[in-house]
C-alpha positions in Angstrom: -10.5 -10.0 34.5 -7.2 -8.8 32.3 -6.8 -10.3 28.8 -3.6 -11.1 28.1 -2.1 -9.6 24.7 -0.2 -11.5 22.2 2.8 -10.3 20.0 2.5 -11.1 16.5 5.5 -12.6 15.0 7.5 -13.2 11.6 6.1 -15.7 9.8 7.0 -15.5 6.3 8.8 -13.4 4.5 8.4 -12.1 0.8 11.5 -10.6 -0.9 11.3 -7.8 -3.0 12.6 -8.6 -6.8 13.7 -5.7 -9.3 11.2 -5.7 -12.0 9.9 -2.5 -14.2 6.4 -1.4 -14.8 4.5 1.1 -16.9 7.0 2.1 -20.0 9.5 0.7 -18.3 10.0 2.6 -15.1 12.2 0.3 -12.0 11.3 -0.7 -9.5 10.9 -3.4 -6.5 8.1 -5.8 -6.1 7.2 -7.7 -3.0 3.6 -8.5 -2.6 2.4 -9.4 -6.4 5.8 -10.8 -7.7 3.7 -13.8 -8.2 0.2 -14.5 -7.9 0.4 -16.8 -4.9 2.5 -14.0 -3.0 -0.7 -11.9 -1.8 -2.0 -11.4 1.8 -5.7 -10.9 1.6 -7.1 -7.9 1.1 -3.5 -6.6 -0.4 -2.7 -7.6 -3.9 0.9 -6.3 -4.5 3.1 -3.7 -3.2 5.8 -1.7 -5.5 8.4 0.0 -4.1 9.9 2.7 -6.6 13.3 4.9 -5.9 16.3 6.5 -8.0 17.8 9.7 -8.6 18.3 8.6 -12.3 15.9 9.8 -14.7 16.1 7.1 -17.0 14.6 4.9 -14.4 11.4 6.7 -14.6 10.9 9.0 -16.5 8.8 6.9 -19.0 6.2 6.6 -16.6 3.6 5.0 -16.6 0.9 5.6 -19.8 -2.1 5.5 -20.2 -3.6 1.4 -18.8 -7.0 0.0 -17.5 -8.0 -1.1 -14.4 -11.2 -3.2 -12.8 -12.0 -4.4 -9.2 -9.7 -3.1 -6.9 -8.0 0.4 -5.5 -4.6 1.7 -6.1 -2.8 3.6 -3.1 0.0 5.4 -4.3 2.5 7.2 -1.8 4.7 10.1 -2.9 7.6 10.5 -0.7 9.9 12.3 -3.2 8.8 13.7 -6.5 6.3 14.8 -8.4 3.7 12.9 -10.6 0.4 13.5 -12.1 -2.5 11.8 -12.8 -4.9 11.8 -15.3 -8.0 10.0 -16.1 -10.3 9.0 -19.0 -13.4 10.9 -17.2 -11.3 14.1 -17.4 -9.6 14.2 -13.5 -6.5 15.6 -13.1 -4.2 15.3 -9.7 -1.3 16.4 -8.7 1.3 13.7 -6.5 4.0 15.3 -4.7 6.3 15.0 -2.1 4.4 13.6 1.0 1.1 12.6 -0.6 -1.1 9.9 -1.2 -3.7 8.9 -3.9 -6.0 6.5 -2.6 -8.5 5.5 -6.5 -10.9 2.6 -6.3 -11.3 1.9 -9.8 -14.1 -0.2 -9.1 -16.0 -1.1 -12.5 -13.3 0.4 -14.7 -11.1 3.3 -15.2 -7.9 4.3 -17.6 -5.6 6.2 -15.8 -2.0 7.3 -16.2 0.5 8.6 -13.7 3.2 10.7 -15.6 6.6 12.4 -13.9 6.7 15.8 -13.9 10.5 16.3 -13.2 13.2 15.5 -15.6 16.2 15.4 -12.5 16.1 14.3 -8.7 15.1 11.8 -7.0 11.5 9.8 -7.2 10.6 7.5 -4.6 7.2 6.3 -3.1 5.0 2.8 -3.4 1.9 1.7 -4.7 -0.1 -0.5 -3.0 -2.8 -2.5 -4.4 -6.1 -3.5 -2.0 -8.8 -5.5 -2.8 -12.2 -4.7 -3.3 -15.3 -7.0 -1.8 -17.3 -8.6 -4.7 -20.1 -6.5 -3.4 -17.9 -2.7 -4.9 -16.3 -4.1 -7.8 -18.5 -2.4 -9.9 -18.9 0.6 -8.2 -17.8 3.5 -10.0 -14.6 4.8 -9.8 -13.7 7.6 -7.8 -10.4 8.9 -5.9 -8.6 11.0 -3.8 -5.2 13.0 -3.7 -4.3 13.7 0.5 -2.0 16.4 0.2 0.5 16.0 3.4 -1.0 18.6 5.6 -4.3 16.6 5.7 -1.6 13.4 6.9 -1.7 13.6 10.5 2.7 13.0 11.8 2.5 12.3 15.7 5.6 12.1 17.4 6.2 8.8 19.8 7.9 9.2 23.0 10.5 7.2 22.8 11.2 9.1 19.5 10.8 9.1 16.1 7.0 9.4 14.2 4.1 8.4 12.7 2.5 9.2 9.9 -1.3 7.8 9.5 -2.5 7.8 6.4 -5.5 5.2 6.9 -6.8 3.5 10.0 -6.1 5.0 13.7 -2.6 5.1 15.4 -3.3 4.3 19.0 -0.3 5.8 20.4 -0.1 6.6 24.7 -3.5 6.5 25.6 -4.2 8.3 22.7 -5.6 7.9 19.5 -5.2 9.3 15.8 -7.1 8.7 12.7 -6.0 9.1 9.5 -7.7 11.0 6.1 -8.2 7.5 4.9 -11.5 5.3 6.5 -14.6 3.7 6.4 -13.8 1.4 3.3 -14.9 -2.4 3.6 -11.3 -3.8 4.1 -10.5 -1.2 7.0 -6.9 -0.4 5.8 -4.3 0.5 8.7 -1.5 2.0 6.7 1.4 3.3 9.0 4.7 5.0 7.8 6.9 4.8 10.9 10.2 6.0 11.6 12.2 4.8 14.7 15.8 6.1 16.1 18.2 3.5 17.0 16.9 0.9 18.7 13.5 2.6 19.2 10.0 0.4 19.9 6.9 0.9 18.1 4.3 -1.4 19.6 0.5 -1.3 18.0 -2.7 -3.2 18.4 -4.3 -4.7 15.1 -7.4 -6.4 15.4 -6.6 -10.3 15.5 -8.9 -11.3 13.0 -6.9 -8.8 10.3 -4.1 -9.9 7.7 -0.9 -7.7 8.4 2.7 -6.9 7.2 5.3 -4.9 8.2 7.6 -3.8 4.9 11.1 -2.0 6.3 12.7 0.7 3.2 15.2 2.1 5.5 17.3 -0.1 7.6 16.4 -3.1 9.2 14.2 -4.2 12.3 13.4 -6.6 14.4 9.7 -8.4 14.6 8.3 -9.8 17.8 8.4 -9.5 21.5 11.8 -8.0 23.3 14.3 -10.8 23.3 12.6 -13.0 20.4 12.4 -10.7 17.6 13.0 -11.6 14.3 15.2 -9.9 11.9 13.7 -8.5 9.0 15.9 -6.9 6.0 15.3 -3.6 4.4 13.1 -3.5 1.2 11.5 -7.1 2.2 7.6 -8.0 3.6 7.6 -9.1 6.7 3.8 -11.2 6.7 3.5 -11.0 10.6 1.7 -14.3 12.6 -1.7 -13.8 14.3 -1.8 -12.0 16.9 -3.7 -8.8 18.6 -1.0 -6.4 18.8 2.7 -5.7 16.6 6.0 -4.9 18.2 8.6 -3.4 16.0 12.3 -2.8 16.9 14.8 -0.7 14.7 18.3 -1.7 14.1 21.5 0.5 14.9 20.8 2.5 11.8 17.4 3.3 12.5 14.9 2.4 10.3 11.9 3.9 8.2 9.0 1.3 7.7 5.2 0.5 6.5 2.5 -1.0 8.5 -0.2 -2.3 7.0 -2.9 -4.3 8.1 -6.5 -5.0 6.7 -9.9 -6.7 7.0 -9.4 -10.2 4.9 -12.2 -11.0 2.2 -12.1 -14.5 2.0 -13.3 -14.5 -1.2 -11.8 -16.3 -4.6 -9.5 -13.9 -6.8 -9.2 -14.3 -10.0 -7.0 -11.8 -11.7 -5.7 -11.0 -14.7 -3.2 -7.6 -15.0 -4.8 -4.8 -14.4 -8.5 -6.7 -13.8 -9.0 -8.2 -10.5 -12.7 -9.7 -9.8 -13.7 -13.2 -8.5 -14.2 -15.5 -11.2 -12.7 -16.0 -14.6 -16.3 -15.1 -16.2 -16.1 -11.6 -14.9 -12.3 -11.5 -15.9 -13.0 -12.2 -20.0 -16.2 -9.9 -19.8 -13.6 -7.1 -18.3 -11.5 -8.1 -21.2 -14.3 -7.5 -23.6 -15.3 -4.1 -22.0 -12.0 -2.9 -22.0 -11.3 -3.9 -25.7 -15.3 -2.8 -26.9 -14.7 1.2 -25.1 -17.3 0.2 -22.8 -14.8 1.4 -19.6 -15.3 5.2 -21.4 -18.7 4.9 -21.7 -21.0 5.7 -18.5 -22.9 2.8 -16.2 -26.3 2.6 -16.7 
């Protein structure tokens, strides 16, 4: 017996705003611009890109976070991070840092150029009430650990978490085993190229173009979607992704939901208000520097 597939479409989309972040550095905010705008397990993604310094070269200081994991993807430029429990890592061109901060860490992420372009996202995913006070721990992919796999009809893949199933074949990424079971895709597609995908149909997924526009849905009812905007795709068992006459560089991401209650205040994301003033109260007391018990 064959079970027939079906072609996730556009649903909704969520339009990037320009806002700044950190000291002030610019950027574009799609997922996250408000509260309400999330797509369970994902919180917020940033998009960040100039060739003017004065964009970012504040950075972005020392700040807290609580409850959740920052992904961070370099694709030009060169930051660094550095941590209250002494870490250090370097983010350049082509890598990732994938930190839970579970119960608490202070971070910054600082440019280390002065000229030339910066561009990359952050990407914020949720964390199951269950890990929320795990400690914090991370770690910098540096791009040969990024597995690139070339489609046939042209263009690539990069898989940073998840598995690209790609012509009978499959691929996994550095990046597994975590609770929300990211699939985080950078594709890039010539003219009119197809990138078609499976994604579990019980999983929350988005499709966020930054190079040119594409089309969402099956050959001959796709949907346009705009550079720089989320595409929040219907359910669904499998994705089908067109590129414009220009080509087109996008994100795919997809993730277990959590279906549990968010409460979230900045940098602190846990379930209830309760848990939000007592991260309040650590954060302001020094208890994030001092260890767990």
């Amino acid at each position: 017996m064959t079970t027939s597939k079906t072609t996730r479409t556009l649903e909704r989309v969520i339009e990037s705003i320009p806002t700044s972040d950190g000291a002030g550095v610019k950027l574009r905010r799609s997922l996250g611009h408000t509260q309400r705008l999330r797509l369970d397990p994902f919180l917020m993604l940033d998009e960040f890109s100039s060739e003017d310094a004065n964009d970012y070269i504040a950075g972005f200081p020392a700040h807290p976070h609580r409850g959740f994991e920052t992904v961070t993807y370099m694709l030009d430029g060169h930051l660094r991070h550095e941590d209250h429990l002494g870490h250090r890592g370097e983010l350049k061109s082509g890598a990732v840092q994938w930190m839970s901060a579970g119960r608490g860490i202070i971070h910054s992420e600082m440019p280390q150029q002065e000229q030339g372009r910066m561009r990359g996202f952050q990407l914020w995913v949720n964390l199951p009430a269950a890990e929320k006070m795990k400690p914090p721990a991370y770690r910098d992919i540096q791009p040969p650990e990024i597995p690139v796999v070339a489609l046939p009809g042209g263009g690539r893949v990069k898989v940073i978490a998840g598995t690209l199933m790609n012509d009978g074949r499959s691929m996994a990424g550095p990046v597994g085993g975590l609770a929300t079971d990211p699939l985080y895709l950078d594709v890039e597609l010539p003219a009119g190229g197809r990138f078609v995908h499976p994604v579990a149909s019980d999983y929350n997924a988005f499709v966020y173009p930054y190079e040119g526009g594409v089309g969402i849905g099956p050959a001959g009812a796709a949907r346009a979607l705009k550079a720089h905007h989320a595409g929040v795709l219907s359910a669904g068992d499998r994705i089908d992704v067109t590129a414009g006459p220009e080509g087109a560089r996008f994100l795919v991401l997809a993730g277990r939901p959590l279906r549990e209650p968010v409460a979230q205040y900045g940098p602190f994301v846990m379930n209830t208000r309760e848990e939000i003033d007592q991260a309040i109260r650590d954060y302001q007391s020094g208890a994030f520097t001092r260890p767990s018990d």
